[in-house]
Each structure stands twice: as structure tokens, then as C-alpha cells.
N, C-alpha and C positions, 0 to 999 in steps of 0.2 A: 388302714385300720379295719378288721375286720369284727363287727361288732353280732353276738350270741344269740340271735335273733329265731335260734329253732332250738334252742337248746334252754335246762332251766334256766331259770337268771339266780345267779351267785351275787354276791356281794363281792367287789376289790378290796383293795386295800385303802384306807384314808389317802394313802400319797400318790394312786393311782387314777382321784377322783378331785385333783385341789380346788374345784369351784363349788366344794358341797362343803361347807363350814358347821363344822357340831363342834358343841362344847367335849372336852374329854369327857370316858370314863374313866374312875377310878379304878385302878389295879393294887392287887393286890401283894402288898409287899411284906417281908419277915422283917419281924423284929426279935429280939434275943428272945420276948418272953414269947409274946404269941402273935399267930397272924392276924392285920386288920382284918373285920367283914367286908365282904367285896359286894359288889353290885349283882344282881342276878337278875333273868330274865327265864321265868318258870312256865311253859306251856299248859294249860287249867282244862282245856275243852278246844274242840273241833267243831262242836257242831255235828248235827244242824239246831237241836235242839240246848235248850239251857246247862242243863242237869249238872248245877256243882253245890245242889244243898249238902252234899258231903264232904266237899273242903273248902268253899266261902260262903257261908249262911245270909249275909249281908247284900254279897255281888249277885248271889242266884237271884234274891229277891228284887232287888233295882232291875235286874235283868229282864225278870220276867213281865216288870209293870211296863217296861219298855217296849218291851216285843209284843203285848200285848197291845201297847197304844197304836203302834205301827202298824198290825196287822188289823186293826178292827177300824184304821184311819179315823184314828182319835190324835188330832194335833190341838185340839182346842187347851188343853191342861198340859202341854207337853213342858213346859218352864217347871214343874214340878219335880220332875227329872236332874236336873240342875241346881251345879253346888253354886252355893253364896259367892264365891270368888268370882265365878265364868259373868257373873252381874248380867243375865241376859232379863230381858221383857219380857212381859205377859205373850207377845206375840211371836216372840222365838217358833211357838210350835206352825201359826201359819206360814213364817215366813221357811223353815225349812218344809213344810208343805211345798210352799211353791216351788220352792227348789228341783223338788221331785218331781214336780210335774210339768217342770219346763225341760226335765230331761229323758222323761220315760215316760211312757205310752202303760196305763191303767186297762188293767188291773195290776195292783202292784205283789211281789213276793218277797217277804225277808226271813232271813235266817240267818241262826249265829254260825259265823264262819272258821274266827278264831279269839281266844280268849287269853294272855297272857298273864301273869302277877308280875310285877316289878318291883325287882326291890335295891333300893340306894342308902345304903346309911348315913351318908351325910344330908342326904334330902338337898344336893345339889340338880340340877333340872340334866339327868342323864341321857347319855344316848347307847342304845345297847345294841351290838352287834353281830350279838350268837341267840339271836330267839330264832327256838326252834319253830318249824315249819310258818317261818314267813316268809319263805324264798327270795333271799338275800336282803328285806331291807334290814333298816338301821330305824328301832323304833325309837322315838323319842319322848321322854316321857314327864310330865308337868313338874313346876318348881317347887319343894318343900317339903315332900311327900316321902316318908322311910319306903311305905310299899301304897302301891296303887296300882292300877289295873290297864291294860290296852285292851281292848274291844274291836273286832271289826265284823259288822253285819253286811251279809251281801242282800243287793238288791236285786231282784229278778222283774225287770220292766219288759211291756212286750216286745218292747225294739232294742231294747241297751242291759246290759249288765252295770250296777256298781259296788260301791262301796260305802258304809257308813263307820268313819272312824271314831271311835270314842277313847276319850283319855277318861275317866272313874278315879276320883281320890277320895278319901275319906273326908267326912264333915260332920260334924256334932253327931256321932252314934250311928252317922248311916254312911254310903258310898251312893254318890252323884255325880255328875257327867261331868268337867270342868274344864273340857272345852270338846268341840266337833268337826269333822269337815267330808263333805260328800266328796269322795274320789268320780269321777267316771270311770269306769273301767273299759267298755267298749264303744266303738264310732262306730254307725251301723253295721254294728254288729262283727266287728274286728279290737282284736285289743293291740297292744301295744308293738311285739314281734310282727304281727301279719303288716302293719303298717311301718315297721320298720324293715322290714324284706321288701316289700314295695320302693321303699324306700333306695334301698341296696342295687335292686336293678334300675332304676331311672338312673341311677347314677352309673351303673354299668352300660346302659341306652347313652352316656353321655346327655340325658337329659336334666340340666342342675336343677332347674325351679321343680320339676315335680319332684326330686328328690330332695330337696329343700320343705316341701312344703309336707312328704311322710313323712320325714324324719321329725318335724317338728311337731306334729299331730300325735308321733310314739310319744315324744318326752313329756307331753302333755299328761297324755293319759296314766303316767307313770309319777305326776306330779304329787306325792303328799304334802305338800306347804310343812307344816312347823308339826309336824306327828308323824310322819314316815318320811325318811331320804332311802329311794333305790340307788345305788352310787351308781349303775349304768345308763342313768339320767344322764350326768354329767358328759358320759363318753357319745351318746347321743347326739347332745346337745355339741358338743366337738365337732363331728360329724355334720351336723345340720351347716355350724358357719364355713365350713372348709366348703359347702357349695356354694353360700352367698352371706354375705356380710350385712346388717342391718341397713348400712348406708349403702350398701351396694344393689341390693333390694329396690329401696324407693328409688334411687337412681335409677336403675330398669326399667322402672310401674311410671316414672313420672316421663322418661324417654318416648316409651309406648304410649302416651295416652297423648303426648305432645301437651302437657303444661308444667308445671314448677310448683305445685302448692300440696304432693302430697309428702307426708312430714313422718308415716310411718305405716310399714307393710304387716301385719301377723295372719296366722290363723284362724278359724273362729269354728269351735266343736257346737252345734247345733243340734235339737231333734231333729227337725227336715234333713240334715245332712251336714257333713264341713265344708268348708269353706274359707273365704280372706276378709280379712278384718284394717278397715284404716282409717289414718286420723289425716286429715286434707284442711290445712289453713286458709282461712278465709279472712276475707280485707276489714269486712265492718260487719252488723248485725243485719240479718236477712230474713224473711219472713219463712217460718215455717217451712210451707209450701215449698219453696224454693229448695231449702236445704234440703226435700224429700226427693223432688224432682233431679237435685241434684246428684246426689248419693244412686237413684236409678240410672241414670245416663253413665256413671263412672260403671256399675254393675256389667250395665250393654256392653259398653266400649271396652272392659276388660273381658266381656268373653269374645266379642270378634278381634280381640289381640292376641287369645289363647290362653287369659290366665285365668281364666273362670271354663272349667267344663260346664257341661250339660246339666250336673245333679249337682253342683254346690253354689251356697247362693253367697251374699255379702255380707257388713255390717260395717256402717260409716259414721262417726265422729266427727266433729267439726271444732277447730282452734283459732284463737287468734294470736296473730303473730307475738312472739315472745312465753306461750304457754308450752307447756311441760309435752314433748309428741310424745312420752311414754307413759302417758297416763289421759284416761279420759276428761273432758270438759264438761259443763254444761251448760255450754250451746246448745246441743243438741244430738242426739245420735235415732239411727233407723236400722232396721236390720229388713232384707230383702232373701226371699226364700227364690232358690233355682225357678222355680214356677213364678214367679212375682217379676225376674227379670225375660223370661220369653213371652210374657207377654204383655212387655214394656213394650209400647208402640218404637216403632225405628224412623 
């Protein structure tokens, strides 16, 4: 399979993509007297700036209090923003503060990217798959809602590019946020294609793991959880297990390190850089310390086995037997930057 990785990215077909599950949309069908209204997805604005006081008086204005909180790094009032449904806290605005700043290097830059109206007339939770210039995804858009709005601001960090996706529905007389979610868009400083051509040749090099572990870093960055599906995620993610299997994975990592306890291998997207992320079962409860010291010795010993380069560091979880390896614990977790593990004594 050769997958589009210099070329735009288009949307397939639903049955081209079967591990991306969207609700239908509604289509439009004749009846003798007249046709139902159909669902639509209307392009409003590009950006960079607001300017749709001339065809939604409501969206410019929520837009502009937004852009302006952003830009003047005002998060302290950011819950204001937000409709009654999204039920978020006073500290929504810090906590997507931190967000930001655990993934991009300050000074920050935003700008409106792209602005959609949505509209569904059964106010079923639609997914639309001909909005203009979003380069091939399928936006999704919140439950209940006749018309409401997709938003996506880009971020300009010194080191990363991303995304801020906003779903906007109506709410007693005005339009509020009703739900969020920060994309990464680039890994230092590469998005999605450049890491899935990396990808394409390690796998040409007959090297599986490092074409294992681009491919997996593309789909990442391509991930919109419940507000955008790129359906080339999916063919991605194809790709990624055709070199290594989940269990075939930790089977590898736990051969190479010569023990039996670790339970699950992934990625891990980073400011310092990417890297591997994993969850290693443990017998009973253990001080701190240990589990830190721990989690550094496995860093070491995965890069003198080869699977840690020079520039990516770790992050280690700890379980006890019988816990979920596909979801974190709290026992404990560390995360160790490339610099953190070279000068881990040996």
C-alpha cells in the first residue's frame, strides 16, 4: 500500500477507511411534494483575522473575545467562553493554559485558520464530509444543534505548530465553545507527511521498528479525537501494524531488555522531542525512588539495545498485575528527556 504522503491529503471513502466509525449523514431524498433540507457545511472565513460581522454578528463577536484572550494570555476568565452544556470549571482557562505550554515554546501566535457554519436539521450529532478547504477531513459536529459552528485556530509556538479546535453552538442569545481539543500539528518541527515518508523509507531500509514508530507519530498528529476524522489516519494506522503488532511489540522490548514485565510499548510526542512510552508491571508497591530509578535504567538499556536514539527520551507507567496495560495507573509515572537518560550514570 502506498500511502499520499507528498501529495494533499483527500478524504476516501467510508468503506475505504472501516476503523473510523461516524454516525451517518443525512441525505437528501425526493418526495412527490418537495425535498427534505439536507445537511450542509458552509466555508465563513480563512482567516487570519475574524471579519464575519457581516454574516454572523454573534460568532464574530465570541470570536473576537477569544482571540483576544489568547493573544493577550488572558486564561484566568477563559470558562466564560463556554456553553452551559461543555459543564467545564472555573479553571478550564489554566488548565488549557498548561496544555499550551507543555507543548510549545513562548512566545505564542494565534490566528483564525478556518471557520465553518454547520447545519443539520434534525439536530442529529452530524459528520460532514464535503467542507470546503479542510483538506479531506470529516468534521464532526456537536449533538442537537440545527446550525452551529467548527472553528479551528492555528497556533504558532517557537518550536511546533498546532491547532485549536472549537465546536460553537448556540446558547440562550449567544454562541459558546461546547467543547475543545488542542491538535499538535507538528513534532519538531515536521507534521504528519514528512514523518510518514520517514516512515515509508525505513520500511524500504527493511527497518520495521523505526518504521513502526513514524508511522505511528503521523497518525498521531493527524489525530482529531471526537471533532475531526482524516480517514488517512486509518490507512496509516494499517500500515503502522503491518510492521509490528501491539504484542509483537512488547514481545521484542521485553526479549531486548531480557525480562517479562513490560505490558505495553507506544510513542510519546514531547516538547524536548518524541520518543517511547510504556507501562512495565510490577510485583507489589515500591518506593518512589525506585520506580524513578527504575524507569531510568529501562531508558539506558533501550538505547544501548537501539531503541531509543540519541534525541528521544522516555515515559514510564507502572501496573500491577491484573491492571488495564492500555490505559495508565496510579502507581506512578516519570517521563525522562534524551539529555536526562545520557547522563544516567551506567
Amino acid at each position: 500500500m502506498t500511502l499520499p504522503f507528498t501529495a494533499p491529503l483527500r478524504a476516501e471513502s467510508p468503506a475505504s477507511s472501516p476503523t473510523e466509525a461516524s454516525p451517518s449523514v443525512p441525505s437528501s431524498q425526493e418526495t412527490p411534494e418537495l425535498a427534505k433540507p439536507t445537511a450542509s457545511c458552509e466555508l465563513l472565513s480563512k482567516g487570519p483575522g475574524v471579519a464575519l460581522a457581516d454574516k454572523e454578528v454573534m460568532l464574530h463577536t465570541t470570536l473576537e473575545s477569544i482571540m483576544s484572550d489568547l493573544q493577550s494570555d488572558k486564561f484566568d476568565k477563559f470558562n466564560r467562553h463556554f456553553h452551559r452544556r461543555a459543564k467545564v470549571k472555573s479553571d478550564i482557562g489554566d488548565k488549557l493554559r498548561s496544555i499550551l505550554a507543555g507543548r510549545y515554546d513562548s512566545p505564542w501566535q494565534f490566528s483564525v485558520f478556518r471557520v465553518w457554519r454547520l447545519k443539520s436539521p434534525d439536530s442529529i450529532k452530524p459528520v460532514f464530509d464535503d467542507c470546503p478547504e479542510a483538506d479531506g477531513a470529516r468534521i464532526i459536529g456537536s449533538y442537537g444543534y440545527e446550525t452551529q459552528y467548527a472553528v479551528w485556530i492555528q497556533i504558532m509556538g517557537q518550536n511546533e505548530l498546532g491547532r485549536l479546535i472549537f465546536s460553537i453552538a448556540p446558547d440562550k442569545g449567544k454562541v459558546l465553545i461546547a467543547g475543545f481539543r488542542v491538535q499538535q500539528w507538528t513534532q519538531l518541527g515536521s507534521d504528519w507527511r514528512v514523518w510518514g515518508s520517514r516512515g515509508e523509507q525505513a520500511e524500504m531500509n527493511k527497518n520495521l521498528r523505526d518504521a513502526y514508530f513514524n508511522y505511528d507519530i503521523a497518525q498521531k498528529l493527524i489525530d482529531g479525537k471526537d471533532f475531526v476524522v482524516y480517514p488517512i489516519q486509518a490507512s496509516i494506522k494499517q500500515k503502522r501494524d503491518e510492521m509490528f503488532k501491539q504484542s509483537e511489540l512488547v514481545t521484542a522490548l521485553n526479549r531486548d531488555l531480557g525480562i517479562s514485565s513490560i505490558a505495553y510499548v507506544g510513542t510519546l510526542l514531547a516538547k524536548e522531542g518524541e520518543g517511547y512510552f510504556i507501562r512495565e508491571t510490577i510485583k507489589g508497591e515500591r518506593p518512589h525512588g525506585e520506580l524513578m530509578d527504575l524507569c531510568l535504567d529501562r531508558g539506558r538499556r533501550m538505547k544501548t539495545k537501539g531503541w531509543l536514539k540519541d534525541s528521544q527520551g522516555l515515559r514510564c507507567n507502572f501496573l500491577f498485575k491484573g491492571m488495564d496495560p492500555q490505559r495508565d495507573s496510579a502507581l506512578g509515572g516519570f517521563y525522562f528527556t534524551a539529555a536526562d537518560i545520557r547522563n544516567t550514570k551506567k
